[in-house]
PDB file of N, CA, C and O in Angstrom:
ATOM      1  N   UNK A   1       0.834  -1.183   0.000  1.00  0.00           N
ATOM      2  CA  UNK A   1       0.000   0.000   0.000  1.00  0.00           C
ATOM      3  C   UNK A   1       0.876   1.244   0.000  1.00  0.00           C
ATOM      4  O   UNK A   1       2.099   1.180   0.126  1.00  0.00           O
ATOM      5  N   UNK A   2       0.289   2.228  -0.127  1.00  0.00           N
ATOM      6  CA  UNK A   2       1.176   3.780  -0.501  1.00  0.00           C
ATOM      7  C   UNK A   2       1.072   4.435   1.424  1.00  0.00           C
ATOM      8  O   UNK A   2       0.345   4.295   2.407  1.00  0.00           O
ATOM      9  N   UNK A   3       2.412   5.212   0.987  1.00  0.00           N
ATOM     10  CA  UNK A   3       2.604   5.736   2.264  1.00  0.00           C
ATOM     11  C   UNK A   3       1.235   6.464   2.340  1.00  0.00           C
ATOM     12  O   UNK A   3       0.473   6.860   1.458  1.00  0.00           O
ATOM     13  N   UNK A   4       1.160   6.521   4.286  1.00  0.00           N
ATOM     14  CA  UNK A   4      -0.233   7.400   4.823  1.00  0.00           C
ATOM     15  C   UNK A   4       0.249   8.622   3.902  1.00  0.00           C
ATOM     16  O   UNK A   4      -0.120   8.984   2.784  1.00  0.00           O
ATOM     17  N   UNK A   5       1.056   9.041   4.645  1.00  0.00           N
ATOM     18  CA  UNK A   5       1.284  10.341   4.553  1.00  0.00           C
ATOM     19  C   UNK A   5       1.249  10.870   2.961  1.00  0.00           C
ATOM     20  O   UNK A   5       0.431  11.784   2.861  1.00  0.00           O
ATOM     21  N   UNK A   6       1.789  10.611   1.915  1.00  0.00           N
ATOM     22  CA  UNK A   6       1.766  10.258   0.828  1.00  0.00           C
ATOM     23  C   UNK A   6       0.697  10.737   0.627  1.00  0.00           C
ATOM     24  O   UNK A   6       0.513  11.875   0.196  1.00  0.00           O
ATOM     25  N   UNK A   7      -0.565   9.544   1.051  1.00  0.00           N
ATOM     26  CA  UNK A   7      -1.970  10.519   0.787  1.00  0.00           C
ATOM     27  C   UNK A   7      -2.551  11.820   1.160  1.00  0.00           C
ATOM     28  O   UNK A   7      -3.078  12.757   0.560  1.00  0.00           O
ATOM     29  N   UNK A   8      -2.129  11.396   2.892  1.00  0.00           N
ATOM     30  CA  UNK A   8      -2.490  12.750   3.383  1.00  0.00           C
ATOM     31  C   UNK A   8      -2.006  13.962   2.561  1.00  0.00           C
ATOM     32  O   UNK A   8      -2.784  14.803   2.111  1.00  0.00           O
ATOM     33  N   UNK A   9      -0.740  13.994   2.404  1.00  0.00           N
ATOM     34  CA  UNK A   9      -0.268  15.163   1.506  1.00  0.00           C
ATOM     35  C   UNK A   9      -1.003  15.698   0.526  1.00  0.00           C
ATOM     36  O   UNK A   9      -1.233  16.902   0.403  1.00  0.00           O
ATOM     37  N   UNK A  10      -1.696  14.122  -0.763  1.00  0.00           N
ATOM     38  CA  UNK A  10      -2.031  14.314  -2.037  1.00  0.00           C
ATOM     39  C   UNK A  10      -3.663  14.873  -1.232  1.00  0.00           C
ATOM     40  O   UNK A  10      -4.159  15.719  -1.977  1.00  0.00           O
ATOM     41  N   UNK A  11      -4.377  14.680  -0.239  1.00  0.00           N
ATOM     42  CA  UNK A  11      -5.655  15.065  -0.180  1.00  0.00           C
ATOM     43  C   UNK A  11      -5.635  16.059   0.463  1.00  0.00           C
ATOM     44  O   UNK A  11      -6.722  16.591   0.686  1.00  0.00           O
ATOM     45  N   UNK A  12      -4.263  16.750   1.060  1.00  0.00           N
ATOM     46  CA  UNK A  12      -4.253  18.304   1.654  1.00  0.00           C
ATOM     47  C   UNK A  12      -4.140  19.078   0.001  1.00  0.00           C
ATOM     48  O   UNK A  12      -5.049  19.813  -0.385  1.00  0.00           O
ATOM     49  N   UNK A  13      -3.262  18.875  -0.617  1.00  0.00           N
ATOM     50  CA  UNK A  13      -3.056  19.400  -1.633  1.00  0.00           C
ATOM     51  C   UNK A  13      -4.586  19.994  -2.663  1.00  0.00           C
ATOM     52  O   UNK A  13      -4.778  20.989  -3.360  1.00  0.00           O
ATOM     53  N   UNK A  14      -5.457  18.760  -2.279  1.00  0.00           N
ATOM     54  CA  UNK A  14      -6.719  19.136  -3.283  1.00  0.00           C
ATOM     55  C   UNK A  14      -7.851  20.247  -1.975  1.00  0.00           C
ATOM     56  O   UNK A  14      -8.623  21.186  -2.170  1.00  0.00           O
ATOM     57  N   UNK A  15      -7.521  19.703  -1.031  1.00  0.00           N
ATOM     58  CA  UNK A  15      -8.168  20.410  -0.052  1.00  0.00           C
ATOM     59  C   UNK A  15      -7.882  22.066  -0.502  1.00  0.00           C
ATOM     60  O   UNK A  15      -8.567  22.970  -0.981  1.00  0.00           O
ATOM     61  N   UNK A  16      -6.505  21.905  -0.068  1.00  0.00           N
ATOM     62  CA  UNK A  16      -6.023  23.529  -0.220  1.00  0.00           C
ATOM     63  C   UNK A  16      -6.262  24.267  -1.649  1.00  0.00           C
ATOM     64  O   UNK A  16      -6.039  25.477  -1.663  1.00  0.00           O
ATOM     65  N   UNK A  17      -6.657  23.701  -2.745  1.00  0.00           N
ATOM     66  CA  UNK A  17      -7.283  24.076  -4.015  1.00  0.00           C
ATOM     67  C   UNK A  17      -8.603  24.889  -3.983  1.00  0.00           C
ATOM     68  O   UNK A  17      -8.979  25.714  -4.816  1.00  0.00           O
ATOM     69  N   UNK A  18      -9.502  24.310  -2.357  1.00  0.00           N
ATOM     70  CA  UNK A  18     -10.684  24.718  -2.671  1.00  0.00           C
ATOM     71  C   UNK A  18     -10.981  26.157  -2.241  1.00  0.00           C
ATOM     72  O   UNK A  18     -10.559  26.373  -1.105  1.00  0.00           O
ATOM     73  N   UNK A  19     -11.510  27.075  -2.746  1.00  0.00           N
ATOM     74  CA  UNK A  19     -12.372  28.394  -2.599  1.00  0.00           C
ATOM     75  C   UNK A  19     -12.138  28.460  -1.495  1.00  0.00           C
ATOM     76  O   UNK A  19     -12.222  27.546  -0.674  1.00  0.00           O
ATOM     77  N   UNK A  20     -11.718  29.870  -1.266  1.00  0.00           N
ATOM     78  CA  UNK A  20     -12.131  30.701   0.213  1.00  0.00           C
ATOM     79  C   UNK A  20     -13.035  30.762   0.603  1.00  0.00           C
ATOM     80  O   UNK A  20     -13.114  30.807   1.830  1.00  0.00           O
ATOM     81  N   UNK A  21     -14.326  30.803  -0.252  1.00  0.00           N
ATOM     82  CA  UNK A  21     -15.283  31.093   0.487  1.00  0.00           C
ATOM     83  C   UNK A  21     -16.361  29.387   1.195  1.00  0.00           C
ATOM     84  O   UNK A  21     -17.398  29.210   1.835  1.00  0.00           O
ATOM     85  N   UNK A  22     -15.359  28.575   0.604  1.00  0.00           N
ATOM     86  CA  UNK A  22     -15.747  26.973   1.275  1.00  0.00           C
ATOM     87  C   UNK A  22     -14.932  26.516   2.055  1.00  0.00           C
ATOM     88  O   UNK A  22     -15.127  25.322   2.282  1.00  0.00           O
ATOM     89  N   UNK A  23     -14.071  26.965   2.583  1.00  0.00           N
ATOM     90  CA  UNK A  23     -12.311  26.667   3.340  1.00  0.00           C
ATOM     91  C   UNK A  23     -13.127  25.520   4.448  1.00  0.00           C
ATOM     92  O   UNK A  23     -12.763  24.374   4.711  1.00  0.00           O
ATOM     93  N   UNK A  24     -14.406  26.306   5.004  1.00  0.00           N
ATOM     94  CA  UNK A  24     -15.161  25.311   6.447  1.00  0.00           C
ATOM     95  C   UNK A  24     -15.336  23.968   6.227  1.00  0.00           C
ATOM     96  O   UNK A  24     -15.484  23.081   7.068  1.00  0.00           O
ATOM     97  N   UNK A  25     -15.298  23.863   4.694  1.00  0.00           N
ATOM     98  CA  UNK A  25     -15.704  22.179   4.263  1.00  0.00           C
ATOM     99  C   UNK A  25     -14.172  21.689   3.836  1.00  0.00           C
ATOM    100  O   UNK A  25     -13.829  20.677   3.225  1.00  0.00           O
ATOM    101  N   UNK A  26     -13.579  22.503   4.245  1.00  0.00           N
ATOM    102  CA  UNK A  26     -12.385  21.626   3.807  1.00  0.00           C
ATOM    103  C   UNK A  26     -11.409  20.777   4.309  1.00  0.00           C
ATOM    104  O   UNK A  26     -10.456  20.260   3.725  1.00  0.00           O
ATOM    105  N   UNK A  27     -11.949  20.659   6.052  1.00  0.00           N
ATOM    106  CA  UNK A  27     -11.669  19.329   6.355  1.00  0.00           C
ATOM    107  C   UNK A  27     -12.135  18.007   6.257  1.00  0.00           C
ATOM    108  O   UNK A  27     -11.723  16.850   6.336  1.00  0.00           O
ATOM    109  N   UNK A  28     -13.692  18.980   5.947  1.00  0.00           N
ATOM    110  CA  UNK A  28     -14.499  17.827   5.723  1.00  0.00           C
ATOM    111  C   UNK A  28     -14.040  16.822   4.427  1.00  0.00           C
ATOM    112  O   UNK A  28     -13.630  15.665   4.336  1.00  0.00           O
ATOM    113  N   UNK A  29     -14.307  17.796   3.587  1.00  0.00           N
ATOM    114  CA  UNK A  29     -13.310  17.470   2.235  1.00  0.00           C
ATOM    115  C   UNK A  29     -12.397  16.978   2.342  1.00  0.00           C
ATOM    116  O   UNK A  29     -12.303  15.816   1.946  1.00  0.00           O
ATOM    117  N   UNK A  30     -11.522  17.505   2.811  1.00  0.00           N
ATOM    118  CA  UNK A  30     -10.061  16.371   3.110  1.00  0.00           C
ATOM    119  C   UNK A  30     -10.026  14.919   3.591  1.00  0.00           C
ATOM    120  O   UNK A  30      -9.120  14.110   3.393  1.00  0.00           O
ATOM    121  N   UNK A  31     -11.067  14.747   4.196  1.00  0.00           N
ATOM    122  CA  UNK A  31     -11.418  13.388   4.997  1.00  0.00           C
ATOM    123  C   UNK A  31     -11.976  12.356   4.130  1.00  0.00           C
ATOM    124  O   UNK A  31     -11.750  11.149   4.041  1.00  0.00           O
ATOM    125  N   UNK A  32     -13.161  13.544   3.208  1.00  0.00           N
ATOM    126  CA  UNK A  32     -13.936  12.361   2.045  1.00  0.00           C
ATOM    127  C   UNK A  32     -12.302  11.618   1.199  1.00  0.00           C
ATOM    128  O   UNK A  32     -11.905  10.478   0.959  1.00  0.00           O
ATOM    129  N   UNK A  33     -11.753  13.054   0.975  1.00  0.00           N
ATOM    130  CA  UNK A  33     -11.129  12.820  -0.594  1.00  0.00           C
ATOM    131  C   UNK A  33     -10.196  11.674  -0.376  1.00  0.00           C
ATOM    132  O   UNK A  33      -9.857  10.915  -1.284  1.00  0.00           O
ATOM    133  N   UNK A  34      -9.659  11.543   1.274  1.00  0.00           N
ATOM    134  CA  UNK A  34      -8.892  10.662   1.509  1.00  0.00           C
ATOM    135  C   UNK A  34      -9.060   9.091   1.498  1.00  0.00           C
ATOM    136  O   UNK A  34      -8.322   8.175   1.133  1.00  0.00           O
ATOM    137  N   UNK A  35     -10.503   9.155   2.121  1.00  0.00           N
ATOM    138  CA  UNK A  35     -11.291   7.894   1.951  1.00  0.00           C
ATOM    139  C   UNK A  35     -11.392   7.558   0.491  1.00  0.00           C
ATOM    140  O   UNK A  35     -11.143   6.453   0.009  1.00  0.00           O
ATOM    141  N   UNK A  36     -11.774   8.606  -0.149  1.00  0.00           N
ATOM    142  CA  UNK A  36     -11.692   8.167  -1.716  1.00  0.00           C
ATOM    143  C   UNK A  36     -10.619   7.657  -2.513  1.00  0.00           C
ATOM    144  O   UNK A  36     -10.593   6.747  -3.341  1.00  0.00           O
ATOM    145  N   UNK A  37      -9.548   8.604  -1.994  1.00  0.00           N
ATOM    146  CA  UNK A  37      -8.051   7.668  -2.501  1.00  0.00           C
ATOM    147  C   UNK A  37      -7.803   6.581  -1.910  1.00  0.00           C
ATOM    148  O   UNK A  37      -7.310   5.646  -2.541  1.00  0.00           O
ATOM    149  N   UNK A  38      -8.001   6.514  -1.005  1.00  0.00           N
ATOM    150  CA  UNK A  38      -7.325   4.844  -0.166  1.00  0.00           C
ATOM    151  C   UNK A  38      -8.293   4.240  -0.886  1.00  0.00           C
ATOM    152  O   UNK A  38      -7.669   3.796  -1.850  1.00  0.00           O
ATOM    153  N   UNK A  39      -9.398   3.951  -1.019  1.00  0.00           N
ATOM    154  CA  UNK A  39     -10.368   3.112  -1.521  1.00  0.00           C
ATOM    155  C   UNK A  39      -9.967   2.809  -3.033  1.00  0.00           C
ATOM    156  O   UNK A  39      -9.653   1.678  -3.404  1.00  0.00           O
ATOM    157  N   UNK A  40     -10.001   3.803  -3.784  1.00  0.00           N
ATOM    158  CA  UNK A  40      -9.287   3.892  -5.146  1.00  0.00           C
ATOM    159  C   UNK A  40      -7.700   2.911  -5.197  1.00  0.00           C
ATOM    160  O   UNK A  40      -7.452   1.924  -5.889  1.00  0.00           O
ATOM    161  N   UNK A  41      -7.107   3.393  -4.520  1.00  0.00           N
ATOM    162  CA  UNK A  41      -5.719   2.854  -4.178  1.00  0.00           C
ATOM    163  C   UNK A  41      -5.377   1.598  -3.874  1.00  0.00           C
ATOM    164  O   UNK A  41      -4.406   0.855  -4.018  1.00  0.00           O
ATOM    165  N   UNK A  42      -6.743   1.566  -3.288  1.00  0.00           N
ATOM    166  CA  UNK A  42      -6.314  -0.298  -2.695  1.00  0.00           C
ATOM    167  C   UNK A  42      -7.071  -1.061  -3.574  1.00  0.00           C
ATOM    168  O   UNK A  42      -7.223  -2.246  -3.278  1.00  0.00           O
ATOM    169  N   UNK A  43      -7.714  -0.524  -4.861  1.00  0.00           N
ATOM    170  CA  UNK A  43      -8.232  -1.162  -5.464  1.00  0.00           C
ATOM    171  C   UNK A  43      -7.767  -2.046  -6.729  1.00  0.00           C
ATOM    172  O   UNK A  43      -8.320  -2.951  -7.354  1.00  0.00           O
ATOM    173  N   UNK A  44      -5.944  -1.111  -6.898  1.00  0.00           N
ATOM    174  CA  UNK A  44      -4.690  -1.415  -7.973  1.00  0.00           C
ATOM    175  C   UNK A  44      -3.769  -2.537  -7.149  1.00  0.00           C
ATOM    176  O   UNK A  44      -3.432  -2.772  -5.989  1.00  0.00           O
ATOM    177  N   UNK A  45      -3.641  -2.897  -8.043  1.00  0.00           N
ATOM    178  CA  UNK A  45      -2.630  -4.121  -7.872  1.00  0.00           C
ATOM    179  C   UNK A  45      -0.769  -3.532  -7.515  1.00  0.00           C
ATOM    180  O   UNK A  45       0.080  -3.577  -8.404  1.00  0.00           O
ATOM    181  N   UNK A  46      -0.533  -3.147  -6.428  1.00  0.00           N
ATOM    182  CA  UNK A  46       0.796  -2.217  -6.122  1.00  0.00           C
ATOM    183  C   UNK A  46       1.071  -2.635  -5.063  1.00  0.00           C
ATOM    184  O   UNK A  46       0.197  -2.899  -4.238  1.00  0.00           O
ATOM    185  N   UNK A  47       2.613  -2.827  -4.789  1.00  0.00           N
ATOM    186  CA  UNK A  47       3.409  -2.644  -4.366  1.00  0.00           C
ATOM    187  C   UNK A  47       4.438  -1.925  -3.764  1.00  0.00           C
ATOM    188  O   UNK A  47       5.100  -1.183  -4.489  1.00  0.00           O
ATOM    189  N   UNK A  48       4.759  -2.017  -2.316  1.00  0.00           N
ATOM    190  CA  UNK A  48       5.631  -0.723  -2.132  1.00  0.00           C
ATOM    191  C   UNK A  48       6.990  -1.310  -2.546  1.00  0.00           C
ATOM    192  O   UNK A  48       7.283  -2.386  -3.068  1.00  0.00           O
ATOM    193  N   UNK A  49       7.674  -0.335  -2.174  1.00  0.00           N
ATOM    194  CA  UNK A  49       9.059  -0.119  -2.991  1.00  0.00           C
ATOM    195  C   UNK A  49       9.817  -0.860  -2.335  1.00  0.00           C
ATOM    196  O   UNK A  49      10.713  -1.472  -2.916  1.00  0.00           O
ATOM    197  N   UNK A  50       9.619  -0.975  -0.915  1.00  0.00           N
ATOM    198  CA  UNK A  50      10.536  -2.093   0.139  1.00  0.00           C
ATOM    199  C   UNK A  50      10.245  -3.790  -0.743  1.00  0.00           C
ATOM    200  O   UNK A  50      11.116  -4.661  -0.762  1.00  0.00           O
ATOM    201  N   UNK A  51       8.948  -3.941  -1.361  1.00  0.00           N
ATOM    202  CA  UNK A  51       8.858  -5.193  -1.643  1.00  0.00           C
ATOM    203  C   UNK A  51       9.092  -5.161  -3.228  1.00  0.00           C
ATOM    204  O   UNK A  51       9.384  -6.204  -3.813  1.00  0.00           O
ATOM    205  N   UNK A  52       8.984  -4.162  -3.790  1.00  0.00           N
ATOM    206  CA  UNK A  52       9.927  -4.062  -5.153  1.00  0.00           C
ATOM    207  C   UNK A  52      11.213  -4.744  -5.038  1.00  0.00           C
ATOM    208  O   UNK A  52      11.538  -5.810  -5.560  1.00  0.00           O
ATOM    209  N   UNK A  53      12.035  -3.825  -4.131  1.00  0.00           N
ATOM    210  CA  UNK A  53      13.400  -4.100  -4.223  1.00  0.00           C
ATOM    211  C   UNK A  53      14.068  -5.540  -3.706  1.00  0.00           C
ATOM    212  O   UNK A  53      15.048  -6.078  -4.221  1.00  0.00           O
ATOM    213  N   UNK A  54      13.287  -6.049  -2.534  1.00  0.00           N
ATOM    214  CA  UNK A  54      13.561  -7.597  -2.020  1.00  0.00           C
ATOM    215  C   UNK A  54      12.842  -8.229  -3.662  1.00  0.00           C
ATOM    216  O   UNK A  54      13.474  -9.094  -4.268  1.00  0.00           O
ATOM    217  N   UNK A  55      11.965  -7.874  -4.039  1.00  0.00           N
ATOM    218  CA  UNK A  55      11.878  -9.078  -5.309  1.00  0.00           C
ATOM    219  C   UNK A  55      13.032  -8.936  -5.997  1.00  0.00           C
ATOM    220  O   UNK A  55      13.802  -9.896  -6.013  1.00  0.00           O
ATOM    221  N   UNK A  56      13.347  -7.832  -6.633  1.00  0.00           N
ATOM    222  CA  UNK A  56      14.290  -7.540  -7.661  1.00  0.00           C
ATOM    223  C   UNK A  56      15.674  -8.309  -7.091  1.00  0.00           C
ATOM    224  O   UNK A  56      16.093  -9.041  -7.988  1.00  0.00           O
ATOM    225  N   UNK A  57      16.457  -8.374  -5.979  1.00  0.00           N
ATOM    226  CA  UNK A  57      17.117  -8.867  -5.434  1.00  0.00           C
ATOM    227  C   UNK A  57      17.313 -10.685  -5.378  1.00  0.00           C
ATOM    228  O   UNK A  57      18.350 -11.347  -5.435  1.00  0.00           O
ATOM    229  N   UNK A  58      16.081 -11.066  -5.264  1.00  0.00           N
ATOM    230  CA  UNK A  58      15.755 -12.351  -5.153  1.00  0.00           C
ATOM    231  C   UNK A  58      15.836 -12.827  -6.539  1.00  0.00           C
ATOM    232  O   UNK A  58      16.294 -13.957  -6.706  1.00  0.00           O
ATOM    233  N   UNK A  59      15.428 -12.075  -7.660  1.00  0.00           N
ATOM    234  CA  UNK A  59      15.309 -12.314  -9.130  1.00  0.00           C
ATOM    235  C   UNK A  59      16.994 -11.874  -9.805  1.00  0.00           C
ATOM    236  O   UNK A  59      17.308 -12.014 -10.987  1.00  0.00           O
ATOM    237  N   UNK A  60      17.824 -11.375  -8.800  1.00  0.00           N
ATOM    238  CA  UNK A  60      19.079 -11.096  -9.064  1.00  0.00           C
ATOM    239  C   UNK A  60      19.785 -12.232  -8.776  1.00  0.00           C
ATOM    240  O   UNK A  60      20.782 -12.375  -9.482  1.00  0.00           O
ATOM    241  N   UNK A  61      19.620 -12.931  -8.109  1.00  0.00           N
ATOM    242  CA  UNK A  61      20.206 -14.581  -7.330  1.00  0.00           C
ATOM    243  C   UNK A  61      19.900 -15.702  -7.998  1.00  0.00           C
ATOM    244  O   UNK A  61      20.583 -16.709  -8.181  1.00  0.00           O
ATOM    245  N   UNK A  62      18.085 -15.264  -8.579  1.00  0.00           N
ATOM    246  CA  UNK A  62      18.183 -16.854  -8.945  1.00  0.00           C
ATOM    247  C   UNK A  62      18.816 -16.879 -10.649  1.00  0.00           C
ATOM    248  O   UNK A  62      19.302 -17.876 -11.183  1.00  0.00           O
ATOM    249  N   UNK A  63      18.657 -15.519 -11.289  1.00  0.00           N
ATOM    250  CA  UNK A  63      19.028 -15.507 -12.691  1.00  0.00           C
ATOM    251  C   UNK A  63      21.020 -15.857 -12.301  1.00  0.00           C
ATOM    252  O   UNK A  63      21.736 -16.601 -12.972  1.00  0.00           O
ATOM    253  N   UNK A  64      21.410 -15.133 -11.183  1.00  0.00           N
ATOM    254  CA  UNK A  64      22.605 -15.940 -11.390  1.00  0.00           C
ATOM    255  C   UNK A  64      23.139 -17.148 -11.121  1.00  0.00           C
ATOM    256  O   UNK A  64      24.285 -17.541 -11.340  1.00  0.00           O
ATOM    257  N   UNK A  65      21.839 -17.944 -10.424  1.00  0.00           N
ATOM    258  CA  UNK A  65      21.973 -19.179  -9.555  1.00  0.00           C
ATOM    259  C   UNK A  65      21.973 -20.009 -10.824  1.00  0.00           C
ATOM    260  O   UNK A  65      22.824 -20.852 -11.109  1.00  0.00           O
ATOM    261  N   UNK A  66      20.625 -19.577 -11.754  1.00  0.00           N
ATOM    262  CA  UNK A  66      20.054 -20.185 -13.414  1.00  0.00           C
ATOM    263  C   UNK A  66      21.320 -20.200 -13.815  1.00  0.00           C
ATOM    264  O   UNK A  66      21.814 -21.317 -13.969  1.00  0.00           O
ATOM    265  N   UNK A  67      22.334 -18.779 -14.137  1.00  0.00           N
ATOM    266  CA  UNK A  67      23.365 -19.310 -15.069  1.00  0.00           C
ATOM    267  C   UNK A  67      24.248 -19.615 -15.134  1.00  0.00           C
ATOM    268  O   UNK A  67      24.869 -19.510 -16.191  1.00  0.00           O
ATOM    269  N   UNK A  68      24.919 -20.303 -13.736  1.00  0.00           N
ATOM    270  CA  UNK A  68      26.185 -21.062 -12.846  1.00  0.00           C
ATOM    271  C   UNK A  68      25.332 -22.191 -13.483  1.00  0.00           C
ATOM    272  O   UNK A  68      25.976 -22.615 -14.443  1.00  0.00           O
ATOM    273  N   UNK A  69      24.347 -22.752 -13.379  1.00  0.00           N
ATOM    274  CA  UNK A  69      23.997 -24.076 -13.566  1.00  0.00           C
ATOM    275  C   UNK A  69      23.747 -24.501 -15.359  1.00  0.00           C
ATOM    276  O   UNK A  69      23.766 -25.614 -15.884  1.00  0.00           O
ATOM    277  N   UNK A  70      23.624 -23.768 -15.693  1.00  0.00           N
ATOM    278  CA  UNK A  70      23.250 -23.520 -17.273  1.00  0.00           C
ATOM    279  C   UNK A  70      25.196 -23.682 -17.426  1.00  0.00           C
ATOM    280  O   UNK A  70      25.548 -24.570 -18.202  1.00  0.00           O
ATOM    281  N   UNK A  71      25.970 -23.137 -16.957  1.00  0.00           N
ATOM    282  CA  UNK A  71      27.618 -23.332 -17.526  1.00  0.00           C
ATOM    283  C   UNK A  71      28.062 -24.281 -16.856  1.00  0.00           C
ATOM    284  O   UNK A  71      29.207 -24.562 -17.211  1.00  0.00           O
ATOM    285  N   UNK A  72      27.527 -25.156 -15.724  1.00  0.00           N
ATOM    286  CA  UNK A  72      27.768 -26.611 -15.544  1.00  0.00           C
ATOM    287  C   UNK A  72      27.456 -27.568 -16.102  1.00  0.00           C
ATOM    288  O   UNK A  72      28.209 -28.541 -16.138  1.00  0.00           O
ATOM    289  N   UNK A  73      26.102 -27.557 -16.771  1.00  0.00           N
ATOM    290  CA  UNK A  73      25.516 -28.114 -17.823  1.00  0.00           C
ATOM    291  C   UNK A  73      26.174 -28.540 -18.872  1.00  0.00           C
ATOM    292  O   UNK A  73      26.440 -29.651 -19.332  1.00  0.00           O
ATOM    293  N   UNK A  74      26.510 -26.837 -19.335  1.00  0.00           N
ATOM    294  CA  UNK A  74      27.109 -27.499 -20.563  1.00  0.00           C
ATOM    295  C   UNK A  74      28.778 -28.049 -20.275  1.00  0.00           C
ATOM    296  O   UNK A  74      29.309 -28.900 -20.990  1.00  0.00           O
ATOM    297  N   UNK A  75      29.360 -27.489 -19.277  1.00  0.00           N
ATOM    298  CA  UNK A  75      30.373 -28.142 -18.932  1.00  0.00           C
ATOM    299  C   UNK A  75      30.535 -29.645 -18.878  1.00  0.00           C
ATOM    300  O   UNK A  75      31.601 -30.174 -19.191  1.00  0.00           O
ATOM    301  N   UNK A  76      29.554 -30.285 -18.511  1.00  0.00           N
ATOM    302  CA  UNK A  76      29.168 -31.915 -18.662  1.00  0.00           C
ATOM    303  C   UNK A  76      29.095 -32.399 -19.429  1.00  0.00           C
ATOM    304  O   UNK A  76      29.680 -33.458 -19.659  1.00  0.00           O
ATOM    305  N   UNK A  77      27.980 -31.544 -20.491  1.00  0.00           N
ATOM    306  CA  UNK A  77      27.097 -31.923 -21.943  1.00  0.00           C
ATOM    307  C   UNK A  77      29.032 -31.944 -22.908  1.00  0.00           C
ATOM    308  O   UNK A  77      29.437 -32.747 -23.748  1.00  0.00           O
ATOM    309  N   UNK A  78      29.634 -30.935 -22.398  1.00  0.00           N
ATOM    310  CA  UNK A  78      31.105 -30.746 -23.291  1.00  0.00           C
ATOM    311  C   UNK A  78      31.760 -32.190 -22.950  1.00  0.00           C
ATOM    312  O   UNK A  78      32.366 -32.747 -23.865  1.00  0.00           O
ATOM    313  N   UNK A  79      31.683 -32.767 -21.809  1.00  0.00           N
ATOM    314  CA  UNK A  79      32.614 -33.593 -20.927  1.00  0.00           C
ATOM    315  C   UNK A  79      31.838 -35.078 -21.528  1.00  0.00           C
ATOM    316  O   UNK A  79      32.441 -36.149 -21.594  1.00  0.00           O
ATOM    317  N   UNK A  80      30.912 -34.955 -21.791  1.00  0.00           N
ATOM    318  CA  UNK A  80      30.251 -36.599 -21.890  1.00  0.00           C
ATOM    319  C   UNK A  80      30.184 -36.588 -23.590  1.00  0.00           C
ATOM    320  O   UNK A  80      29.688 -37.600 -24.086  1.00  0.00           O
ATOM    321  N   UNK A  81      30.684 -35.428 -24.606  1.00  0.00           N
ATOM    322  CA  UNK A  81      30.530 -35.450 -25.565  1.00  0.00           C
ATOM    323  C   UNK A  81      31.766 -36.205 -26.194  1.00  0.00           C
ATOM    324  O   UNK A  81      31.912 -36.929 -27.179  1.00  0.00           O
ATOM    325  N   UNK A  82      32.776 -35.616 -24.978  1.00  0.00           N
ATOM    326  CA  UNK A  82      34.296 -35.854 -25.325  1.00  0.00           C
ATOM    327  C   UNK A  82      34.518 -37.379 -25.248  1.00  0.00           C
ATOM    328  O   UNK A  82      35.316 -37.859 -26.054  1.00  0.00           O
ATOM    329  N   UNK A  83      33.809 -38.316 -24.235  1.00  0.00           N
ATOM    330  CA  UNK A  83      33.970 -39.645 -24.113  1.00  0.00           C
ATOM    331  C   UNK A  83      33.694 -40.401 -25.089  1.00  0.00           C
ATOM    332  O   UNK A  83      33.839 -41.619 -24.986  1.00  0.00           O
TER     333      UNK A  83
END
């Protein structure tokens, strides 16, 4: 999920957009708009960035784990060709 704050920020930001002469609804506002983004938000398929980077990491190991074993392979496939 996306940082709180993150939102809070993005729903002060629209808050603070609104008219002077509605400023009184604009906590109120701030509260809907927030509910509206989290709801919206949790409705996408996302990831935070802490679990980006442990995947990417994990997908860094096994592609090199894949191609130590892929050059043993053929190291064998070379070795049993030679017999």
């Amino acid at each position: 999920m996306l940082d709180p704050k993150k939102l809070e920020e993005i729903a002060r930001q629209i808050a603070d957009s609104v008219p002077p002469g509605v400023k009184h609804m604009a906590e109120e506002a701030e509260g809907k708009i927030k509910q509206v983004l989290q709801a919206q938000l949790s409705k996408l398929d996302l990831v935070t960035r802490e679990e980006f980077d442990i995947q990417t990491q994990v997908l860094i190991r096994t592609r090199e784990k894949l191609e130590a074993m892929e050059s043993r392979i053929a190291a064998l496939e070379a070795q049993q060709a030679g017999k």
